[in-house]
Backbone as numpy.savetxt, mean C-alpha at the origin, in Angstrom:
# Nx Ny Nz CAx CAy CAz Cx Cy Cz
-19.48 2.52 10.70 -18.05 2.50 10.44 -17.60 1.04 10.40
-16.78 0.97 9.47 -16.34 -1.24 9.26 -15.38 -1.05 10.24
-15.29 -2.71 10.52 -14.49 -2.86 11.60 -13.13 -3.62 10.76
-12.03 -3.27 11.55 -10.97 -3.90 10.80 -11.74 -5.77 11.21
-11.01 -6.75 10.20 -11.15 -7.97 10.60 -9.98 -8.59 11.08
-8.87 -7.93 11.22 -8.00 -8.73 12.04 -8.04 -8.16 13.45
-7.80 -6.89 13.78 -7.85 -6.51 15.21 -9.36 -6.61 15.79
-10.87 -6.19 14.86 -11.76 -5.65 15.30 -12.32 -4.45 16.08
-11.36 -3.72 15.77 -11.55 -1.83 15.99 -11.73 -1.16 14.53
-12.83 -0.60 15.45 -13.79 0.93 14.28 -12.74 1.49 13.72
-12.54 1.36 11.58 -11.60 2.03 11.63 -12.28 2.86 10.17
-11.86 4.28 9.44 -12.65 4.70 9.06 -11.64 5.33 7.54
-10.28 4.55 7.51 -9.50 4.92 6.51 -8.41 3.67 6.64
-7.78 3.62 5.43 -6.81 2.38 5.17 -5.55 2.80 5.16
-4.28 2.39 5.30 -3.39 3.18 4.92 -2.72 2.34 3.14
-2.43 2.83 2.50 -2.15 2.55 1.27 -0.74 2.46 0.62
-0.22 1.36 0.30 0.90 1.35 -0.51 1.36 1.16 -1.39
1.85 1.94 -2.46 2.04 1.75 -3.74 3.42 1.45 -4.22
3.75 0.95 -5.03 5.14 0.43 -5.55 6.08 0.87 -6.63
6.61 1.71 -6.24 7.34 2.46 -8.09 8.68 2.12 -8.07
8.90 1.70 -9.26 10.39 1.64 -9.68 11.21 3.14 -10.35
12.13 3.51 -9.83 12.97 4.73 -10.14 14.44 4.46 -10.56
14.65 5.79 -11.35 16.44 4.90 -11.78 16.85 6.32 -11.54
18.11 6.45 -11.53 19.11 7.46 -11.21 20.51 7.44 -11.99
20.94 8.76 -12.15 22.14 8.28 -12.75 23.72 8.53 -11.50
24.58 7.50 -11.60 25.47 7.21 -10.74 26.76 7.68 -11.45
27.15 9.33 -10.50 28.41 9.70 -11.16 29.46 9.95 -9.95
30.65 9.98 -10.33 31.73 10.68 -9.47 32.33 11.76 -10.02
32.05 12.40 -8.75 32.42 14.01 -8.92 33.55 13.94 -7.27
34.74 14.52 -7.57 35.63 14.79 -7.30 35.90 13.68 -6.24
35.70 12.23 -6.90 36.10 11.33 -6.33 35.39 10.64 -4.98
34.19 11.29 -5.64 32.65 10.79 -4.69 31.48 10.61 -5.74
30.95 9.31 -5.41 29.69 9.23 -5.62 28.59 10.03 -5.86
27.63 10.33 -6.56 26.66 11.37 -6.47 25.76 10.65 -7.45
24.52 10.75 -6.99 23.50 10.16 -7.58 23.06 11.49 -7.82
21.86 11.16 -9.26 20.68 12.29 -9.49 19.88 11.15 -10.37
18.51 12.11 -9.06 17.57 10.91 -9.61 16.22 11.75 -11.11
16.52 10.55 -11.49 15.20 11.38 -12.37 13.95 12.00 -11.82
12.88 12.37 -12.90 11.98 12.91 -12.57 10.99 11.85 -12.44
10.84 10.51 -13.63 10.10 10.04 -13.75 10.42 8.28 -12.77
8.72 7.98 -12.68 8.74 6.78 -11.92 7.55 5.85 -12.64
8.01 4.63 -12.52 7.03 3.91 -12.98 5.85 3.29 -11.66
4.92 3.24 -12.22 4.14 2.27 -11.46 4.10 0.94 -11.12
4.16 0.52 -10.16 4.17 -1.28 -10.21 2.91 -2.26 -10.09
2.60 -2.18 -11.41 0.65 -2.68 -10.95 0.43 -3.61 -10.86
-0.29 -4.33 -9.34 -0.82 -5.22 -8.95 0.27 -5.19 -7.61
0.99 -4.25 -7.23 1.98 -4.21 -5.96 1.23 -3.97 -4.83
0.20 -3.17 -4.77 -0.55 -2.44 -4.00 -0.89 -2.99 -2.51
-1.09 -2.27 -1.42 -1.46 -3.32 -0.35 -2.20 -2.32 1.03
-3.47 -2.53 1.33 -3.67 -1.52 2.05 -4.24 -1.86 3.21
-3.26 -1.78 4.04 -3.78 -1.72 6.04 -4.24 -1.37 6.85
-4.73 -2.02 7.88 -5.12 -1.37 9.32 -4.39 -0.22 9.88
-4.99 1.21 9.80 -4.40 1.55 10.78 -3.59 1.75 12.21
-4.46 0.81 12.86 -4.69 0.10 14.49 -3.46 -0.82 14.31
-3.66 -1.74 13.90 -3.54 -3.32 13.57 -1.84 -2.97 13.01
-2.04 -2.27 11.64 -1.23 -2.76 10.77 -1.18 -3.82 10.30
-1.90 -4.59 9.96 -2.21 -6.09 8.58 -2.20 -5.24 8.01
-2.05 -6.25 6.63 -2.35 -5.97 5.49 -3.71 -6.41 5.16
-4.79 -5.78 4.88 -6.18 -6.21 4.54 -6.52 -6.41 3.45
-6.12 -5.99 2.26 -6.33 -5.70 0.99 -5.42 -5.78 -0.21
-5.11 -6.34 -1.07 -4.16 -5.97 -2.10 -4.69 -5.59 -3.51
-5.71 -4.76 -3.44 -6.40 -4.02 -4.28 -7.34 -2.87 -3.91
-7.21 -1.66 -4.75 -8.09 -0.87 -4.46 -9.60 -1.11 -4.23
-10.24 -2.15 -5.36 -11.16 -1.89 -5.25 -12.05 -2.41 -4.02
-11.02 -3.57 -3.59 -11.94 -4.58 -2.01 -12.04 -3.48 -0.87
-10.78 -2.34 -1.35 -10.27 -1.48 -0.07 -11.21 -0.55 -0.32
-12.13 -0.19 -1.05 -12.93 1.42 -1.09 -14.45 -0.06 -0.97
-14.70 -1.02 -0.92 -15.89 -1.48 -0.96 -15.58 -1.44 0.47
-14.70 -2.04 0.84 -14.54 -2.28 2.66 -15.22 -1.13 3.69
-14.27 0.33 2.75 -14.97 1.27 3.51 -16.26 1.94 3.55
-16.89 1.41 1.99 -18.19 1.89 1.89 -19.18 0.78 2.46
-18.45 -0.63 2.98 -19.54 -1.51 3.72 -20.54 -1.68 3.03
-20.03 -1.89 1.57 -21.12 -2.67 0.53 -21.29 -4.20 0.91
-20.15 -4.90 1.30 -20.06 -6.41 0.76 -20.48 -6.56 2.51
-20.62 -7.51 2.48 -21.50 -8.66 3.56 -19.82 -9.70 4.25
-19.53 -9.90 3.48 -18.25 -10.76 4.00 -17.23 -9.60 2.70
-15.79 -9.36 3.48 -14.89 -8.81 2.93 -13.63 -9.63 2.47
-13.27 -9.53 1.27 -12.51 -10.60 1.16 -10.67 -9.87 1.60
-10.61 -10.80 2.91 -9.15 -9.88 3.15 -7.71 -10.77 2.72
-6.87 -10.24 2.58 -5.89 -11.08 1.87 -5.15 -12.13 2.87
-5.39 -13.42 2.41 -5.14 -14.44 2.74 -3.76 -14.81 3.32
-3.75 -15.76 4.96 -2.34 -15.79 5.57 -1.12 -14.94 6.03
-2.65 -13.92 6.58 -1.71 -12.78 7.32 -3.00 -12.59 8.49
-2.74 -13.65 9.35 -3.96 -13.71 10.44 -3.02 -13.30 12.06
């Protein structure tokens, strides 16, 4: 099991965050506000950021360092820089 590298506890999943932009439409109904939001959302790619459970850092700002991390392919992990 990899060890996180900022805390150093066994951890065996990342938590993951993704970034979407959404729009809504802004009406007044009987002299109130009322939003309705659409259906659709965009993606925000290259937003991504995925953490220590334990810890909470941020370790990763890409999928792919974050699924090598957990499969403990790489020898040194490259974790995202100035969040020590």
């Amino acid at each position: 099991m990899p060890k996180c590298p900022k805390c150093g506890e066994e951890i065996d999943y990342l938590i993951g965050y993704y970034r979407y932009e959404s729009s809504n439409f802004l009406h007044m109904i009987d002299g109130e506000p009322e939003r309705t939001f659409r259906d659709e959302a965009t993606y925000l790619e290259g937003e991504d950021e995925y953490e220590c459970p334990l810890c909470e850092k941020v370790l990763f700002d890409n999928e792919e360092d974050a699924l090598e991390f957990l499969r403990e392919k790489r020898k040194r992990r490259r974790c995202k820089k100035g969040d020590e």
